[in-house]
Structures are given as C-alpha cells and as structure tokens.
N, CA, C and O atoms as a GROMACS GRO file, in nm:
protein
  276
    1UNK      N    1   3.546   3.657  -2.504
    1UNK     CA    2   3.570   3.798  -2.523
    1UNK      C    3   3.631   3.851  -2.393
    1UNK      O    4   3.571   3.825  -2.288
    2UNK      N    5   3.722   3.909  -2.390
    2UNK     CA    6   3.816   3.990  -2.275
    2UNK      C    7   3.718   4.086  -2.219
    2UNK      O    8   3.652   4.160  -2.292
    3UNK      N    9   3.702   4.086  -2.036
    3UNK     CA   10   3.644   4.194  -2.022
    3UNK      C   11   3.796   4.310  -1.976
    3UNK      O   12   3.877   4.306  -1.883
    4UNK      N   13   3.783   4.388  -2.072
    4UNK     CA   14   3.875   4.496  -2.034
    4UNK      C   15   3.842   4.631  -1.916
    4UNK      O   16   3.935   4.708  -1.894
    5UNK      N   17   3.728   4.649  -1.856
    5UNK     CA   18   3.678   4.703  -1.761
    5UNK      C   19   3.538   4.657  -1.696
    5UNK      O   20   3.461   4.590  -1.765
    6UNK      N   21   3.508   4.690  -1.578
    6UNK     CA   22   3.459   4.716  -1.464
    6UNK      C   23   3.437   4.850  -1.401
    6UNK      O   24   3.516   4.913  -1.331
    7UNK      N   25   3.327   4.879  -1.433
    7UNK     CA   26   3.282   5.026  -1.305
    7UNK      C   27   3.107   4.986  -1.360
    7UNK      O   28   3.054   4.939  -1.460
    8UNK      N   29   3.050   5.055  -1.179
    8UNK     CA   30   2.914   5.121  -1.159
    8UNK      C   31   2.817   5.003  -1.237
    8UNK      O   32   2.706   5.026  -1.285
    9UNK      N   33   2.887   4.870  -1.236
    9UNK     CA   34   2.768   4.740  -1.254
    9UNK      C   35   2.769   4.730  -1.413
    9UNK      O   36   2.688   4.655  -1.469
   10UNK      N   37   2.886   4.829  -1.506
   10UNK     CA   38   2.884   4.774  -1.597
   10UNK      C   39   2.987   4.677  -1.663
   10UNK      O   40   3.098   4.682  -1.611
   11UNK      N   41   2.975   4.597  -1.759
   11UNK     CA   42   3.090   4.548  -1.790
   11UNK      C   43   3.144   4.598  -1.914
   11UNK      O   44   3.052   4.635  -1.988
   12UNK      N   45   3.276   4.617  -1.972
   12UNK     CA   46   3.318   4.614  -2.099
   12UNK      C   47   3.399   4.522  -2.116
   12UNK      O   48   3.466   4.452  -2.041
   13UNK      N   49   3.373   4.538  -2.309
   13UNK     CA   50   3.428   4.379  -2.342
   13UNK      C   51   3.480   4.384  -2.464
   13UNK      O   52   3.405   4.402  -2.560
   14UNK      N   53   3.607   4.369  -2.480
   14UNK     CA   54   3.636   4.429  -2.619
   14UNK      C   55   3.727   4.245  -2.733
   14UNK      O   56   3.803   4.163  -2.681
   15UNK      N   57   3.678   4.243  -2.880
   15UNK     CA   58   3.738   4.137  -2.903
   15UNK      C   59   3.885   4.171  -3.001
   15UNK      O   60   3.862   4.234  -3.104
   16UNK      N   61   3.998   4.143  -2.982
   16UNK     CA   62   4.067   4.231  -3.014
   16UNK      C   63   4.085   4.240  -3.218
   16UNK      O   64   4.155   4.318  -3.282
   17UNK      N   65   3.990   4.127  -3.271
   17UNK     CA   66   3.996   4.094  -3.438
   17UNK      C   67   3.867   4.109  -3.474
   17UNK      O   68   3.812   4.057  -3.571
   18UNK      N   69   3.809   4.198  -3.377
   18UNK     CA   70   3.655   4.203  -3.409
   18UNK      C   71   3.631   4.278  -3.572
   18UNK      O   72   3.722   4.311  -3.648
   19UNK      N   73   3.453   4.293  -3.600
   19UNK     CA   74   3.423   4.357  -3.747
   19UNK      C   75   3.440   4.512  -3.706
   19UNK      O   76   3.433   4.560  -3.593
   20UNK      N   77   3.469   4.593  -3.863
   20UNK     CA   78   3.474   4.676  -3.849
   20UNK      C   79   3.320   4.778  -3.776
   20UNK      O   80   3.237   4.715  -3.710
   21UNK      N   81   3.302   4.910  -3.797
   21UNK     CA   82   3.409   5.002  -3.700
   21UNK      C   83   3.470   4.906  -3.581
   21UNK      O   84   3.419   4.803  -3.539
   22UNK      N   85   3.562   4.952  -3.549
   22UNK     CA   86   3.632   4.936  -3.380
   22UNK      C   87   3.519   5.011  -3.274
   22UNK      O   88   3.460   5.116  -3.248
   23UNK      N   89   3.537   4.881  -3.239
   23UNK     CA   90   3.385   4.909  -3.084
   23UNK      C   91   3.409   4.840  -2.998
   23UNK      O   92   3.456   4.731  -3.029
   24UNK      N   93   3.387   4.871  -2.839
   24UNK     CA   94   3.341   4.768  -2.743
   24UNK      C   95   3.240   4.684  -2.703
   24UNK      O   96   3.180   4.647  -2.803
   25UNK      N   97   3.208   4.651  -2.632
   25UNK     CA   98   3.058   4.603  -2.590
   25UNK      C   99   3.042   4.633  -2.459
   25UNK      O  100   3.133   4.610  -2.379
   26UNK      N  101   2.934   4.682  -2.425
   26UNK     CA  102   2.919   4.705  -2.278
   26UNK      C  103   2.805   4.627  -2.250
   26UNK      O  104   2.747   4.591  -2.352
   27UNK      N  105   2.754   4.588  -2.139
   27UNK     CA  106   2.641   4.499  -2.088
   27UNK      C  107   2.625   4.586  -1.934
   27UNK      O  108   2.717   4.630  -1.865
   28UNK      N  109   2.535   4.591  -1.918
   28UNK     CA  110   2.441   4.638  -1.807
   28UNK      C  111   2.355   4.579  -1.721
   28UNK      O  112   2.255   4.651  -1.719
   29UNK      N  113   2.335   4.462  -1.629
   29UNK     CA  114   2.183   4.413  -1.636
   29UNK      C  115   2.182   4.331  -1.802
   29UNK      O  116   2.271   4.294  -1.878
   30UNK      N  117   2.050   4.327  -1.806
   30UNK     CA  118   1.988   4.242  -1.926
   30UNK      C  119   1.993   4.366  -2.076
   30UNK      O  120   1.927   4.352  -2.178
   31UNK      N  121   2.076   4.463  -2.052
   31UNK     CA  122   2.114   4.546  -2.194
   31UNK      C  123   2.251   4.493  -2.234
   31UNK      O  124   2.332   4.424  -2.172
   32UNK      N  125   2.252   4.535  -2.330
   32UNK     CA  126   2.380   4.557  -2.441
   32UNK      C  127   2.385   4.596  -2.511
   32UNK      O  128   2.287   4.591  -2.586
   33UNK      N  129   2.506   4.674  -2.552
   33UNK     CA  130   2.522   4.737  -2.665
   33UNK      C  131   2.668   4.723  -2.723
   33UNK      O  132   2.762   4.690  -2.651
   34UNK      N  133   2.682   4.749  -2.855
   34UNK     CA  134   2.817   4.800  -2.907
   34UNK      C  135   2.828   4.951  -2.924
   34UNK      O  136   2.740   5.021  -2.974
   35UNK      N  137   2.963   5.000  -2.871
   35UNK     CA  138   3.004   5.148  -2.885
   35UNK      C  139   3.093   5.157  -2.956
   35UNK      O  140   3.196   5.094  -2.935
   36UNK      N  141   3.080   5.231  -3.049
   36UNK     CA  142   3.193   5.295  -3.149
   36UNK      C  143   3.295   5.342  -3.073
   36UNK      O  144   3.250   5.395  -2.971
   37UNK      N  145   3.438   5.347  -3.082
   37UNK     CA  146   3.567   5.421  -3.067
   37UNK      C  147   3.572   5.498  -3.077
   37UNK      O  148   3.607   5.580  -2.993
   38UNK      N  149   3.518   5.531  -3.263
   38UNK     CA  150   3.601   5.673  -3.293
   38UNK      C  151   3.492   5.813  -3.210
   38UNK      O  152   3.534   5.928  -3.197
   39UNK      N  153   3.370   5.774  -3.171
   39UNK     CA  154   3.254   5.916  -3.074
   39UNK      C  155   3.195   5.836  -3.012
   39UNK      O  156   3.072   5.843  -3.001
   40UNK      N  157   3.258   5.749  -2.960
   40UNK     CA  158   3.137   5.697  -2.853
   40UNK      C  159   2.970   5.666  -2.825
   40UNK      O  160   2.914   5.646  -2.717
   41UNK      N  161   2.901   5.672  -2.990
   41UNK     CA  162   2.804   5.668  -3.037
   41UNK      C  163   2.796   5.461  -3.005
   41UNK      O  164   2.879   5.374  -3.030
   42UNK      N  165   2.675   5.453  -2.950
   42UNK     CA  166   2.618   5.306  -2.982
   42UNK      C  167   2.551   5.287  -3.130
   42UNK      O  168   2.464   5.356  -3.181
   43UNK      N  169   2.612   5.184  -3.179
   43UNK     CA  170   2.620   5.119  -3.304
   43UNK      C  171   2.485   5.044  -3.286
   43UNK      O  172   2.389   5.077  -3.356
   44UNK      N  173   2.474   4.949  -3.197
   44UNK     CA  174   2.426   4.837  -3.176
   44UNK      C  175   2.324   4.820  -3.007
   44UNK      O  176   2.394   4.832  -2.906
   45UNK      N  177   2.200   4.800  -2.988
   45UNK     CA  178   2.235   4.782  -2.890
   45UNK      C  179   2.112   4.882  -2.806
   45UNK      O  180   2.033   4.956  -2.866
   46UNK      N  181   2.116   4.865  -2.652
   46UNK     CA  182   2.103   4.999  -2.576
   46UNK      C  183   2.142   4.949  -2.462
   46UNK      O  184   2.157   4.831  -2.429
   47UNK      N  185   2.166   5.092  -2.379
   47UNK     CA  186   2.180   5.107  -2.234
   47UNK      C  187   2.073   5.194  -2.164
   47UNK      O  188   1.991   5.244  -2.240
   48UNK      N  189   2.056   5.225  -1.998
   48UNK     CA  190   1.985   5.293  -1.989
   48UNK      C  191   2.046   5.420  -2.009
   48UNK      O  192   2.166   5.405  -2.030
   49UNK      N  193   2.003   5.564  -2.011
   49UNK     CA  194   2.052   5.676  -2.027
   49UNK      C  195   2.208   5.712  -1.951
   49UNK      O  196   2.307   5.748  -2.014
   50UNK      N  197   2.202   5.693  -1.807
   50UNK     CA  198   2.307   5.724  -1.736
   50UNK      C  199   2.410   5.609  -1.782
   50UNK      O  200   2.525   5.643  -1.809
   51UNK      N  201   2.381   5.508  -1.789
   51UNK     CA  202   2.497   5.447  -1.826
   51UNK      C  203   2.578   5.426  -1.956
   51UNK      O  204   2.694   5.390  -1.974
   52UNK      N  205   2.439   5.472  -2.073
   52UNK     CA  206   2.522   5.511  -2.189
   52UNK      C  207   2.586   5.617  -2.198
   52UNK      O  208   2.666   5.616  -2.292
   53UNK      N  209   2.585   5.747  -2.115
   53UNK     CA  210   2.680   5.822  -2.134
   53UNK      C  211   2.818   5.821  -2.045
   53UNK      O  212   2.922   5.885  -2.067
   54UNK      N  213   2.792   5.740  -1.950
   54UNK     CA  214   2.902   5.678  -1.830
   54UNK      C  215   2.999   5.623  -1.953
   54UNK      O  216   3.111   5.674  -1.959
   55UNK      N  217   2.956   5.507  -2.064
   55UNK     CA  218   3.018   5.437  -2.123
   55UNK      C  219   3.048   5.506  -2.240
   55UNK      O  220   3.111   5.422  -2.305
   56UNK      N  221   3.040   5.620  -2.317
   56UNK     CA  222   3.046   5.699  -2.377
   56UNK      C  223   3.162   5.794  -2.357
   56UNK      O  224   3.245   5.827  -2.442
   57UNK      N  225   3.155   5.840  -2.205
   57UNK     CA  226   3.241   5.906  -2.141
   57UNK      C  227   3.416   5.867  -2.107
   57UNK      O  228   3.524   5.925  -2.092
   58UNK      N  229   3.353   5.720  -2.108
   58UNK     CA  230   3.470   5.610  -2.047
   58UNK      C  231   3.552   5.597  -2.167
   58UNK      O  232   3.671   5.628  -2.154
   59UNK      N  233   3.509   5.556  -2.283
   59UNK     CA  234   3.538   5.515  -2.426
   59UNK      C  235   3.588   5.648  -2.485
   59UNK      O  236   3.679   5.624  -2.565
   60UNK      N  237   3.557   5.807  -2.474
   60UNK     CA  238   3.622   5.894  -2.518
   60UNK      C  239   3.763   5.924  -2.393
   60UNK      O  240   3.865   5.961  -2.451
   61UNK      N  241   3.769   5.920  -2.325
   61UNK     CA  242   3.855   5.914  -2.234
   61UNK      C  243   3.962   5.826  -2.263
   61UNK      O  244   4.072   5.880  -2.254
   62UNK      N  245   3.961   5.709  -2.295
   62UNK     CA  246   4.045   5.595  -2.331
   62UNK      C  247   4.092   5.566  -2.491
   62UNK      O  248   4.167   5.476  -2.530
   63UNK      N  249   4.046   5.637  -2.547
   63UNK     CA  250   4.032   5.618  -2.695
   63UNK      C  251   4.118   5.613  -2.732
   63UNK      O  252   4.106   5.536  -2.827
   64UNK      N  253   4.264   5.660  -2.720
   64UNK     CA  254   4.353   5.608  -2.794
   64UNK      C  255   4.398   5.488  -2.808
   64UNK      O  256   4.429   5.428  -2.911
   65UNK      N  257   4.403   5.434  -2.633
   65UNK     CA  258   4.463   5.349  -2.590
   65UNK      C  259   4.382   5.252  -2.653
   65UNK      O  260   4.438   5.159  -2.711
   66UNK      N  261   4.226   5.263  -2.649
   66UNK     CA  262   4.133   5.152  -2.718
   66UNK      C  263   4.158   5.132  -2.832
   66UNK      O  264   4.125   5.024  -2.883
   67UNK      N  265   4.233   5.246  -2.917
   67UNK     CA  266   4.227   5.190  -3.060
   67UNK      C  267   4.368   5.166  -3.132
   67UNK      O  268   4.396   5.159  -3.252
   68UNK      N  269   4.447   5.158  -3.018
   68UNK     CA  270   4.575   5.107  -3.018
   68UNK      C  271   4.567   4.928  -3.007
   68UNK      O  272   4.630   4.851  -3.080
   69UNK      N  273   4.480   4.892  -2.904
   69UNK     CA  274   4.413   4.729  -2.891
   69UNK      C  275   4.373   4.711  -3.028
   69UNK      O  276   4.320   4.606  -3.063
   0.00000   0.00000   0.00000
C-alpha cells in the first residue's frame, strides 16, 4: 500500500483499487483506522482524538485531489 503522506507521527496510506467508499488509512502508534473521502468520518478503525481530527482535517483539505487517485 503507497504511503501517500507523513505529518505529526502519522502515516497515510491509500490503495489506489481499493473497496468501496474511497478511504485512506491512517496508522498512529499501534491505531488504525480507515477514513472516508467524501467527510472525513472514520469508517473503520480509531485514532486518538487529536489525531483523528488532524487526519480528518488533512483528508478534507485534499479531497479532491484524493478522489481524483
């Protein structure tokens, strides 16, 4: 799986033929989750608080471009 970013110790990881919705994966430490595209809602998963909305934040910010991948 491609990591497509790096910030603040997290990773994202996106597969580009993945299942539907379109989501990333972020990993933290010993969390993970999948985040939805279209609101930045976790599907799957957890983070701690600050970093699910870090990755929330990141993923509405980028969203087109993410769902252009």
């Amino acid at each position: 799986m491609p990591t497509i970013a790096i910030f603040n110790g997290i990773i994202i990881q996106m597969f580009f033929e993945d299942h539907n919705p379109p989501h990333v994966h972020a990993f933290y430490g010993e969390f993970k989750a999948l985040v939805r595209l279209s609101d930045g809602a976790m599907i799957r998963g957890s983070l701690p608080r600050t970093q699910a909305n870090l990755v929330k934040s990141w993923v509405l910010l980028r969203q087109t471009a993410l769902m252009e991948n």
